[in-house]
C-alpha positions as CSV (number, residue, x, y, z in Angstrom):
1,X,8.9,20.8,-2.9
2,X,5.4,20.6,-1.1
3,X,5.1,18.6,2.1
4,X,3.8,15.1,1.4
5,X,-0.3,14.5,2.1
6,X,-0.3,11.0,4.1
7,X,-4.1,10.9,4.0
8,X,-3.7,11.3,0.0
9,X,-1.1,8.0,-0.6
10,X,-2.5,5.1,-1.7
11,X,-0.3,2.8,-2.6
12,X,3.7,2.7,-2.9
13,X,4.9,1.0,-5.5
14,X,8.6,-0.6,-5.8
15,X,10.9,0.5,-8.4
16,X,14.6,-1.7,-7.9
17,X,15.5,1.0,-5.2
18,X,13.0,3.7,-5.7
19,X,9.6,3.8,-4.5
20,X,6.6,5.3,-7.1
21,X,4.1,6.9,-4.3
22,X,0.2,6.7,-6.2
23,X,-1.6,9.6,-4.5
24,X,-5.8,9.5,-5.0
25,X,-5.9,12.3,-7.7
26,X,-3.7,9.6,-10.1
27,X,-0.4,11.8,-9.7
28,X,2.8,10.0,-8.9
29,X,6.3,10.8,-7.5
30,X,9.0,8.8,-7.7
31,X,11.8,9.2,-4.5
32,X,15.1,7.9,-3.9
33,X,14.4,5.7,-1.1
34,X,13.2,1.9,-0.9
35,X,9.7,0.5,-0.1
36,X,10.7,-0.8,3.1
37,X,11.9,2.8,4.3
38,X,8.6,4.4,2.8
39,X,6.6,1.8,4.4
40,X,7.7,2.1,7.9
41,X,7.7,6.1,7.7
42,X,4.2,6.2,5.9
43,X,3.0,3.2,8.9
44,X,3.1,5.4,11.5
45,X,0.9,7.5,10.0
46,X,-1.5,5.6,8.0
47,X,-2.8,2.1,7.9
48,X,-0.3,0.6,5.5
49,X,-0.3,-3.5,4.5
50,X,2.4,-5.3,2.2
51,X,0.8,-7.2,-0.2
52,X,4.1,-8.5,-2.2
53,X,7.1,-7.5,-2.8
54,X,6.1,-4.8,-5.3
55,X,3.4,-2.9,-3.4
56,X,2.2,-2.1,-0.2
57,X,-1.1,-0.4,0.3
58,X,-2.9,2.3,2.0
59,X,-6.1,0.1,3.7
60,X,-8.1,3.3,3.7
61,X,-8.5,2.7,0.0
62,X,-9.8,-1.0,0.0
63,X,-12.6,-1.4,-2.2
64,X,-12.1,-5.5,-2.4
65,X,-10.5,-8.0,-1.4
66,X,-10.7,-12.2,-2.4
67,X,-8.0,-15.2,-1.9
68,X,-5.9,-14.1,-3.8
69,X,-6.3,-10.0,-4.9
70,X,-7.1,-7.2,-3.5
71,X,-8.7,-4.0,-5.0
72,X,-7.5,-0.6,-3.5
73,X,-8.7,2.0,-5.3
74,X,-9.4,0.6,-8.7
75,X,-6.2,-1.4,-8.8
76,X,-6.2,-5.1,-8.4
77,X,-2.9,-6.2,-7.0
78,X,-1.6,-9.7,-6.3
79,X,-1.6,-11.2,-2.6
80,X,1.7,-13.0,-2.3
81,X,1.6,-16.4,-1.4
82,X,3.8,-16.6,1.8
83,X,2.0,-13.4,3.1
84,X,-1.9,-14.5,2.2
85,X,-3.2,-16.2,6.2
86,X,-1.3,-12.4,7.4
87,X,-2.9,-10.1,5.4
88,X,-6.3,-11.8,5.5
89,X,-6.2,-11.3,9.0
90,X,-4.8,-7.9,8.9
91,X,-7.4,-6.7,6.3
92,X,-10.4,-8.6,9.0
93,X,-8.6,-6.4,12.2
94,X,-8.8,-3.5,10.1
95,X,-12.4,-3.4,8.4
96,X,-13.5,-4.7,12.4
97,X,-11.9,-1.7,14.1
């Protein structure tokens, strides 16, 4: 298996307890650990944010963003509710930087 890209993930997507990694040519790999895990290891590397509980994104890759979406890529993915004032103010630190 060929070494994983981090500049190339842009989102992880959860699958019960697999994550689906979208890379920016469209391919996809599905591994045996959970989003949490793949988060944290892809963090360090990357500048990841967790929109919901479903996906957590690559901010490199933000297109958009309103109240309630944002557009990485040409994705739209829900903002959960709880996490909204957080990543507002993450995505502002980030396009600031």
């Amino acid at each position: 298996m060929k070494k994983l890209c981090h500049e190339e993930v842009v989102l992880l997507e959860a699958d019960a307890n697999y994550t689906i990694i979208h890379f920016t040519d469209g391919k996809t790999l599905l591994v045996s650990y959970n989003l949490g895990l793949m988060e944290r290891q892809f963090s360090e590397e990357i500048p990841m944010i967790r929109l919901n509980r479903k996906f957590s994104a690559n901010l490199k890759y933000l297109r958009d963003f309103d109240v309630d979406t944002v557009l990485i890529k040409n994705k739209n993915i829900n903002i959960s509710r709880r996490r909204k004032e957080s990543i507002h103010s993450q995505i502002q630190n980030y396009l600031n930087a």
